[in-house]
Structures are given as C-alpha cells and as structure tokens.
N, C-alpha and C positions, 0 to 999 in steps of 0.2 A: 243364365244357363248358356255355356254356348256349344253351338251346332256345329257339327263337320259338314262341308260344303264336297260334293265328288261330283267331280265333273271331269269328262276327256276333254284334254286339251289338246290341238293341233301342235305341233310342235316342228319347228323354221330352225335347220340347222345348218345352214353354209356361208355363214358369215366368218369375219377373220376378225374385224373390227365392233363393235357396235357401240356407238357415244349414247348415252342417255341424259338428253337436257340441250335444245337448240338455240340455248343464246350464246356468246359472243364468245364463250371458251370451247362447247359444243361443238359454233359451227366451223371455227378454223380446226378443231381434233379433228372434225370428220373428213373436215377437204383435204389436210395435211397427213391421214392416214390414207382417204383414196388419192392421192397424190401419188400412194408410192406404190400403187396396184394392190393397194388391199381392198377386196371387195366389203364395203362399209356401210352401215346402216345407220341413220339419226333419227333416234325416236323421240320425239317433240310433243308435250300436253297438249299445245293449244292448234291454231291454227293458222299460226308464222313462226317465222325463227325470229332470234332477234333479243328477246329477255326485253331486261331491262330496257334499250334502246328500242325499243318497237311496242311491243303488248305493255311494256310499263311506262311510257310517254319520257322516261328522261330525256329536259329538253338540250343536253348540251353533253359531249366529250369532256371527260376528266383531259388535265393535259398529255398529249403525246412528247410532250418535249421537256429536257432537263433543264429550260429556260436558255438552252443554247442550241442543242439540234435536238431531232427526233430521235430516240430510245426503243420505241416500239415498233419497232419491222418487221420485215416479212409480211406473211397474210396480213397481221393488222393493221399497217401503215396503207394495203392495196387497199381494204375496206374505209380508211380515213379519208384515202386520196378517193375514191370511186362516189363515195357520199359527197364531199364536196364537189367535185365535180357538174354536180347537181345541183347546187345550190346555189343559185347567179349573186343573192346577194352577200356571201360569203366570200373573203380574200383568201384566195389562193396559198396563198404562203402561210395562213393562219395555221398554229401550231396547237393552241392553249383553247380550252373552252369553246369549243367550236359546236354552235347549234348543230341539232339533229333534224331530218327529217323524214319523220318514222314510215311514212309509204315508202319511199326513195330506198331506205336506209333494209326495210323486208325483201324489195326486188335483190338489191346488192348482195344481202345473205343468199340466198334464192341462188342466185347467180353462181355465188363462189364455192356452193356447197357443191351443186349437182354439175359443173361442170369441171369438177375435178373428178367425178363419176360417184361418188355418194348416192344413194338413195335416201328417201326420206320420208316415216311416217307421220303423219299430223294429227291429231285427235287421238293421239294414242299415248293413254297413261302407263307408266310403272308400276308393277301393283304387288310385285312380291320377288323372291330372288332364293334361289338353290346353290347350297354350296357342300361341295365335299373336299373335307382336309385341306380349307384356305384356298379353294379354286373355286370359283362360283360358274356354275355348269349351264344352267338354265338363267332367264328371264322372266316372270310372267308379267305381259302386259295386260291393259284391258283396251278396246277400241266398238267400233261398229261390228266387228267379227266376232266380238264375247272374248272370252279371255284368250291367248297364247304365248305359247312361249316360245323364246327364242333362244340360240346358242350360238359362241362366237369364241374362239381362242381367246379376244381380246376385251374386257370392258374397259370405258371410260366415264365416270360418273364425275358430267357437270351440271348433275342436277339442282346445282347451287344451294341445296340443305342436303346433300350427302346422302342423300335416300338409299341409294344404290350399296353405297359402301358400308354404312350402320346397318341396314337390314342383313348385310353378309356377316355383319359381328364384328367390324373394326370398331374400336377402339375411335372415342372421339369427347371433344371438350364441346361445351355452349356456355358461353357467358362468364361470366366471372368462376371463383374456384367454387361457388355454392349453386352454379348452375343457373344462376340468375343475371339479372343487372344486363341486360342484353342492348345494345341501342336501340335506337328509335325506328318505326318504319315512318316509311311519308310514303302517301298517295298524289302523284303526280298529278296534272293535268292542263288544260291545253282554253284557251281563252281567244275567241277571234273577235273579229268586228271590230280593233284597238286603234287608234291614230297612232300613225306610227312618230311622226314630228314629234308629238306631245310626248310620247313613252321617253325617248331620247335612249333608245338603245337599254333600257335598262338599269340602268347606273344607277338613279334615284330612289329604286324601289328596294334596293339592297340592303342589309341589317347593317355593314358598314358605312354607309350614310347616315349620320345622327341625324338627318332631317326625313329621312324616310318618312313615307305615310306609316309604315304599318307602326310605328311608337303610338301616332293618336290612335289609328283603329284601336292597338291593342286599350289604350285608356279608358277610350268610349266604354268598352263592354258589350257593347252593342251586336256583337257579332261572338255570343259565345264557343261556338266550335273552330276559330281558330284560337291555337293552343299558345301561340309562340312567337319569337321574331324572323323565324327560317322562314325568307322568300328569296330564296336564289331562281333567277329567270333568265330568259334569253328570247329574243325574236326568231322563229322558226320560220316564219314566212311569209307573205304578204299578209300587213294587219294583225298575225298568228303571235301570241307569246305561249311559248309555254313555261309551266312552274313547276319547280320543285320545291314547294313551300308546306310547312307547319310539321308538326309530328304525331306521330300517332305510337303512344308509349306502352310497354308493356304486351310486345306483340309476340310471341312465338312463331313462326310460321312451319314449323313441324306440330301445330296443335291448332287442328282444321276447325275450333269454334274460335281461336281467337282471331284467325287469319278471316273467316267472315262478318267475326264483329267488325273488326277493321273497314274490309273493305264497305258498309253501310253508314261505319261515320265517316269514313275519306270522301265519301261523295260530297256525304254534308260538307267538309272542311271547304274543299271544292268551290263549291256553292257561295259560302260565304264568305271569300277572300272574292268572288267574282262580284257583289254585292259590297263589298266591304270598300275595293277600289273603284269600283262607281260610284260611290259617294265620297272617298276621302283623296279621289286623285282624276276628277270627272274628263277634264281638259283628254285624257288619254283612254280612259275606259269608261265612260259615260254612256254609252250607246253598246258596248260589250256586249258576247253572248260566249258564259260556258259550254263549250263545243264537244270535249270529252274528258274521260278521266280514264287513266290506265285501266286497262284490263289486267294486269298483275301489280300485284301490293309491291312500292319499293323497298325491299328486305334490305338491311344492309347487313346483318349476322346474327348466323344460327350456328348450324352442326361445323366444327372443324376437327378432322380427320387427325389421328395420330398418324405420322411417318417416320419414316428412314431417319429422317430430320426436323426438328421442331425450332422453325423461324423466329426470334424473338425481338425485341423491341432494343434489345442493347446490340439487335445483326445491326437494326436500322440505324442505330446513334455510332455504330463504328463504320460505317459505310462499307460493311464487310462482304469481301467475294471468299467464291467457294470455285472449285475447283469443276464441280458438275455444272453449277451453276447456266439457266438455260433462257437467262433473259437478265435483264436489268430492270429495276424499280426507282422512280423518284419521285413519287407521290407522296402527298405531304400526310403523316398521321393525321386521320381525318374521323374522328370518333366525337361522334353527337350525343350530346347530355342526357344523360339517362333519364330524366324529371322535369317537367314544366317548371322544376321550381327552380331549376340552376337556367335557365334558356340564357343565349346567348341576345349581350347587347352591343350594338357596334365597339366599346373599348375591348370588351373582349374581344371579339376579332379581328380588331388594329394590334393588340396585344401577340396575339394568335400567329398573328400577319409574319412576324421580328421573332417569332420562337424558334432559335436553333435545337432546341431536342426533338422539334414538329418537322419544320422544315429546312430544305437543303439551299446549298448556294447553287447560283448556277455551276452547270456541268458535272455534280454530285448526283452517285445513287449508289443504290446494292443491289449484290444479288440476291438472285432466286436458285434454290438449290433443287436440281432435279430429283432429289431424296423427298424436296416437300408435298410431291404428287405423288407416292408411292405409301399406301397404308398397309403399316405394320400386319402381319398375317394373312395377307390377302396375295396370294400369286401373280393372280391375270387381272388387279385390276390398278386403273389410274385416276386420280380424282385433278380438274384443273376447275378455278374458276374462285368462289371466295371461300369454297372450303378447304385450304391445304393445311396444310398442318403449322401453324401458325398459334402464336400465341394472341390471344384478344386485342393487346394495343397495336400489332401492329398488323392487326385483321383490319384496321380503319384507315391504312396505306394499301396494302396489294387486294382489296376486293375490289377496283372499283374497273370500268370497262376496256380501258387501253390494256390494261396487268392481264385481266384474262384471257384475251385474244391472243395475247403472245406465249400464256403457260396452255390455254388448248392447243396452239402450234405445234409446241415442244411435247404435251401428249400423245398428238396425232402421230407425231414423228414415232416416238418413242413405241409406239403398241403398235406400229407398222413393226417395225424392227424385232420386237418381243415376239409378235405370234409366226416367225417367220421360225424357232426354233423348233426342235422337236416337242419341249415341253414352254410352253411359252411361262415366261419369269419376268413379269416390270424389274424387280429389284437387282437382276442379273443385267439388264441392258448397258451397255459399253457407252458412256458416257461421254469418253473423250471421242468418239463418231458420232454421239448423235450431234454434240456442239458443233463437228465438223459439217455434217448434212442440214444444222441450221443455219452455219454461218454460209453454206453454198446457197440459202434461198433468202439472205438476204438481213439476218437476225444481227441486234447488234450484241457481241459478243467481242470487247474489248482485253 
C-alpha cells in the first residue's frame, strides 16, 4: 500500500545555475557557470567534491595527453596542474597516468569551486524533481533541514547516473539493448606501510606482466573474493599504493540494494588482495596495513541520456569532429568484461595494447559534440560527465575523469549563457560562442 507523504516545504528560488553532482564534471560546471556571474549552487551527496577522484580513491588520472600534448584544458588541465603541484614525488611534465592524492586533490576542488563564487551544499541529497511542459521548475532535495526545494533557470545533472534528468522523463539507455550486460564496478582502495624499493613503482604487479603475483594468487584459491586479474596501481605517497583492482559484477548502481551489496563485498575484495600480496609478494607488502577503501562504489556505467546527438563508436573509429563540438577525446575504448569468466590475462592486454579500433596513434582524437549534453525534451537542462548521450562502446572512452572536467566546463559555460535569455533553452544556445568563450579560457579546440 502506499502512502502520500504532505509536507511544507521551504522553497530557495534565486539561483540561475544549479549543478547537481560534485565530482569532476560538477565541480568545473559550477566554477565555469559562476565564472561568468551566475549566481550558482553545487549540491553534493557526501561530504567533499571530488567523485571518483576523492570519495572513491581512484588512484591515478586517465591520460590528459593524445600521447603528444595535452587535450584537456581549461579548468581541467588547472586542476591536473594544481594536484601535481602537490605531489613532490611526481614529474612535473608527467602527462599519462599520473597518481592522485585524494586529500590534496578535495582542497584543489574546494578551491576552484568557491573561488570562482559557487556556493556549495554537502550532505545534501537529490530526492525528487518537478517538471512542467519539459522545464524542470523545482528541485527537492533532502539534508539536515528535511526536505527543500530549490529553483534555478538553469540545471546541470552530473549526477553521474543521470538521476536528475530520468526523474524529469528523458529519455535514456543502460547497458546493452536488453537493458543489461552493464560493466563491472571495482571498489578502490588504498594500502600503506609498502617498501617502496621493493614495489619498483608498480610495474610487476600489473595483469600485463605475465610474471605478476596475482596469476599465483589467483591459482592458489586461497583468497576467494578476489574475482580476477584487474590490479592496476600506482604510488600515491610515501609507502601509499593505491588500487584499482578486481571487479565487482552485475552491479546497478541506480538500484540501492545492489549498490550495498557491493560495497560489503568490496571491502572484502579489499582485504584480501591486502592479505593475498603479503604473502605472494612479501619483499614489498609484508608488514602492509589496508588503510581505506572508497567511500563511493567505482561505477563505470549506468543511465545514458538521449540527446541532440547520439555519440557512437563508428564517431570514435572515424576520428570524427563536429562542428559544436566542445572538447576533444582520445581515450582509449576502455570497456571491462562483463563476466569473471572472460577476465583479462596479460596477452589480452598486450593484444588490447596494438588495437587500432580501441586505440589512437599519437596526436589522434574526436570530438565531443555539444548536442551530447543536451537531453531530448528537456529545456533548461544539461547533463555532463559519463552520462551523455553516447552509445555503450564508446561510454568506456569519454567516462572516465580528464573527458568529464572538460564536458562540465563546456556545461557550466553553456547554462551561463542559456539562463541569461528571457526563456532559458540549452538546445537554442549559440554554439559557434560558446566554442568561442572556451577557446578564450583556454580549451583545446583545433
């Protein structure tokens, strides 16, 4: 049976902007919409910005560079440069794969948001959304205050499962055409106490090494809850590695009992790779202590948005630009096995390594078409981050966190611009300016 809930709600109407979702596409839309004086609001679940890169321990940047210079400018190249910065033992000039350091890495968000005059709620969920004739009016969040809602000419949903823009009625894909078949998540996490001599950087523990430890672990058995050969790592800090290792299959993460089963066996997984290389690789983690494990599940695909434009895998094999087009992409197709039973062994990914339908040569990419942040039916709103409207293969190219920082730019720009009209319209915004007012702060736009 269900109940109708009435309650007053407070209701916060003099926003112009307001981003929903504070990681890495979030926090450059919100900088880059109060950038241009719009008074702008970021309302964030947890209690940092940051997503992935922070609450969810990813310990390393996908690459910034097309193997020749850097691609992703503007705000995100200032957040790339600003985190290293930071990090004494990291090279300056590094472009590719460059560790995280997720305190470091929260202040820098922190930074870039609110001194571009953003404000910023923390502990404040999404929780529902009003729409009249394809304009979404209201907000309702939930926080310490109980529920309220808010109002803004402009929304930006990079709530990275598209919460914002499905609840108003777009139009959206998940998974394969049967609604299935989704990738894998992984629960990150973070291992201190390591010799660092002994680790040697990494290199050995990698599934492309056919001498890696994790072949015996996986032999042994002995450690049931790692799933797989996925252990990509990196030195985060003195003694610090952190991991993006094993999978956790069959996860939804718009369906909040699978997204908790998850995170209770991730902890396990956790655990026993911490356990697993203190016994099969002691010289470097022998004396180890698991330190932490994300506080957010690493998603890598859910809800993707219908738009303007529908991104597909034959843009990516033609290296095809567009005309809107509001950033560049040259991430390699990067889509993980749907099944423990297909996992990857290092030929596969020396295979993987030499695949031109996967990957580019150096100085190759494509665009991003400013149509693919704009869902069908929707007036005022814009989605950036790994829901755009994209087709599934080549959702495992532009999700990952350099691609979003630079489509939250081109949002924030964009819904500055949009709610400055009498009736604010994403779908109407003037394309050939806004590429203009991103290539004046710096975007590369060839």
């Amino acid at each position: 049976m269900k109940t109708t809930l009435k309650a007053n709600i407070p209701v916060h109407a003099a926003w112009d902007v307001i981003v929903v979702g504070g990681g890495p596409a979030g926090c450059t839309a919100a900088a880059a919409a109060a950038r241009e004086g719009a008074k702008t609001l970021l309302i964030e679940a947890t209690g940092c910005l940051g997503g992935m890169g922070t609450n969810g321990l990813v310990p390393c940047w996908c690459p910034f560079s097309d193997k020749d210079k850097i691609i992703y400018r503007g705000l995100a190249e200032k957040v790339f440069n600003a985190t290293k910065a930071g990090m004494l033992h990291v090279d300056k000039k590094a472009m590719d794969w460059v560790p995280i350091d997720a305190e470091l890495l929260k202040r820098v968000y922190d930074d870039l948001v609110t001194e571009a005059g953003a404000k910023i709620l923390f502990h404040t969920m999404l929780s529902g959304v009003n729409v009249e004739k394809g304009k979404v009016t209201e907000i309702i969040v939930s926080n310490k205050e109980g529920l309220s809602a808010y109002r803004a000419k402009v929304f930006i949903d990079c709530s990275g499962d598209a919460d914002l823009s499905a609840w108003a009625g777009a139009k959206f894909q998940k998974g394969d055409k049967k609604g299935k078949g989704l990738m894998p998540a992984t629960h990150c996490f973070m291992i201190s106490n390591v010799n660092y001599y002994a680790y040697k950087h990494g290199e050995a523990l990698f599934c492309a090494n056919p001498k890696s430890p994790i072949y015996d672990i996986l032999k042994s058995k002995k450690y049931p809850h790692i799933p797989d050969f996925h252990i990509c790592n990196c030195p985060t800090g003195p003694g610090t590695v952190g991991f993006n290792a094993g999978h956790l299959f069959n996860v939804d993460s718009t369906n909040p009992e699978d997204l908790s089963k998850a995170m209770i066996l991730g902890r396990k997984i956790a655990s026993n790779f911490r356990d697993a290389l203190a016994e099969y690789s002691p010289a470097a983690f022998g004396d180890s202590h698991l330190v932490a494990t994300g506080s957010l599940m690493g998603i890598r695909e859910s809800r993707r948005i219908i738009g303007d434009y529908f991104l597909t895998y034959d843009d990516f094999l033609q290296r095809k630009s567009f005309p809107d087009e509001i950033g560049r992409n040259c991430y390699y197709i990067d889509v993980h096995n749907k099944s423990s039973k297909t996992a990857m062994t290092h030929k596969d990914w020396l295979k993987m390594e030499s695949d031109p339908t996967k990957r580019y040569k150096p100085g190759e990419s494509h665009g991003i078409p400013y149509r693919c942040l704009t869902p069908k039916g929707l007036k005022n709103v814009l989605v950036a981050g790994r829901s755009i409207s994209c087709d599934q293969t080549v959702q495992g190219s532009v999700r990952v966190m350099p691609v979003c920082l630079m489509m939250g730019e081109a949002a924030g720009l964009a819904a500055a611009m949009a709610m400055k009209a009498n009736k604010p319209d994403v779908h109407a915004v003037n394309t050939d300016l806004l590429r203009k007012r991103l290539r004046k702060y710096g975007a590369y736009l060839p």
